[in-house]
N, C-alpha and C positions, 0 to 999 in steps of 0.2 A: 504494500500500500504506500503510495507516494504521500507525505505528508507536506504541505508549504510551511512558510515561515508565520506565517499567520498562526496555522491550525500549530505549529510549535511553540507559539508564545498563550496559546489558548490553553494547552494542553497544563503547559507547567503555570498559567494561573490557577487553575482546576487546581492542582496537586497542593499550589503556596497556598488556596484560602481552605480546603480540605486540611492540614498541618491547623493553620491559624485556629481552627475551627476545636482542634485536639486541643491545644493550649489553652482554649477560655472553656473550655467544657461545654461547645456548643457542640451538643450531639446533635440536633434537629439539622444545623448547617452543617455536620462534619457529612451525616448520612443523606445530605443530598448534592453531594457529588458520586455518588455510588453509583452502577449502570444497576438497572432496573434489575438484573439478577442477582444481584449482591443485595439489593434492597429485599428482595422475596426469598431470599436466602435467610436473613436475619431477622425480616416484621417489624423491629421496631429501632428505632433512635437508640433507646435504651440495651438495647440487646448489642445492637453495631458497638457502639463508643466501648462496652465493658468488653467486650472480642479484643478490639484495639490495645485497650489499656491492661490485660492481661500478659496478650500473646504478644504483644508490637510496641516493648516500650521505645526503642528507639524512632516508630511512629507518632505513637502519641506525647513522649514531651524529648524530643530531640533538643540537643544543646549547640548544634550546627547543622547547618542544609549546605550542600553544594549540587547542584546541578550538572548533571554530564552527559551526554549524548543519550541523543530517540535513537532507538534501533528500533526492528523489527523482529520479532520473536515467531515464527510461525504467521508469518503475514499480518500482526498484529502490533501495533505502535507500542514502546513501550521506550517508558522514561527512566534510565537510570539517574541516584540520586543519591550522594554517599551520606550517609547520618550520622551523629556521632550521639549514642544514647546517654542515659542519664549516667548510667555508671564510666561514661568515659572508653567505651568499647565502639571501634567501628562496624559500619553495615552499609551492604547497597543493596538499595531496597528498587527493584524492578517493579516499575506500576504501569500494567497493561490497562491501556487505553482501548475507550470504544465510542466509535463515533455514534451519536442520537440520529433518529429522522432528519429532528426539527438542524444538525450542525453541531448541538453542542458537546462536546467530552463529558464522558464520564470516565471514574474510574473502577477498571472492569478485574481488578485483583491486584496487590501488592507480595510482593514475596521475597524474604530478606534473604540476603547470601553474606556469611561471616567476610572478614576483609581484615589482613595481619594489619597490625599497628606497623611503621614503617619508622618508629621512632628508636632507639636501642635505653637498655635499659640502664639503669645507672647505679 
């Protein structure tokens, strides 16, 4: 899937106010950047935000975001994004994208992959 510059700066807004959304404990805004099968997957706000803050702490209270290339996974857009979680551990957290009818992204799964710290120890 070809993606423009546009639909890439649409994508990783999706992703920064989804984040923002983790931080104030707005579940109602986190869970509706979700694609309609993650929303039917989970029913409610409350059910979504407690998944994240269980399973995804370096999604829900990340201490740094950096942004690093769309690829495509299986024909499907996907934002790599490196986190650096509470406890100070990095993660790159792959978030497949899915375009709506109406144009807009949602976000259609996150999936974290561990990442060596690159610092030596002391």
């Amino acid at each position: 899937m070809n993606v423009n510059e546009i639909d890439r700066d649409r994508i990783r807004t999706v992703i920064e106010q989804q984040l923002q959304a983790f931080r104030t404990d707005d579940a109602e805004a986190a869970f509706s950047f979700a694609s309609p099968e993650i929303r039917a997957k989970f029913g409610t706000a409350s059910n979504f935000i407690h998944m994240v803050r269980t399973t995804y702490p370096a999604v829900y209270r990340p201490r740094s975001v950096v942004f690093e290339r769309l690829v495509t996974v299986q024909g499907i857009p996907a934002q790599e994004v490196i986190l650096l979680d509470p406890d100070g551990d990095l993660a790159k957290a792959l978030y497949l994208m899915e375009q709506q009818p109406d144009g807009r992204w949602k976000i259609g799964g996150c999936f974290l992959i561990p990442v060596q710290n690159t610092g030596t120890d002391q």
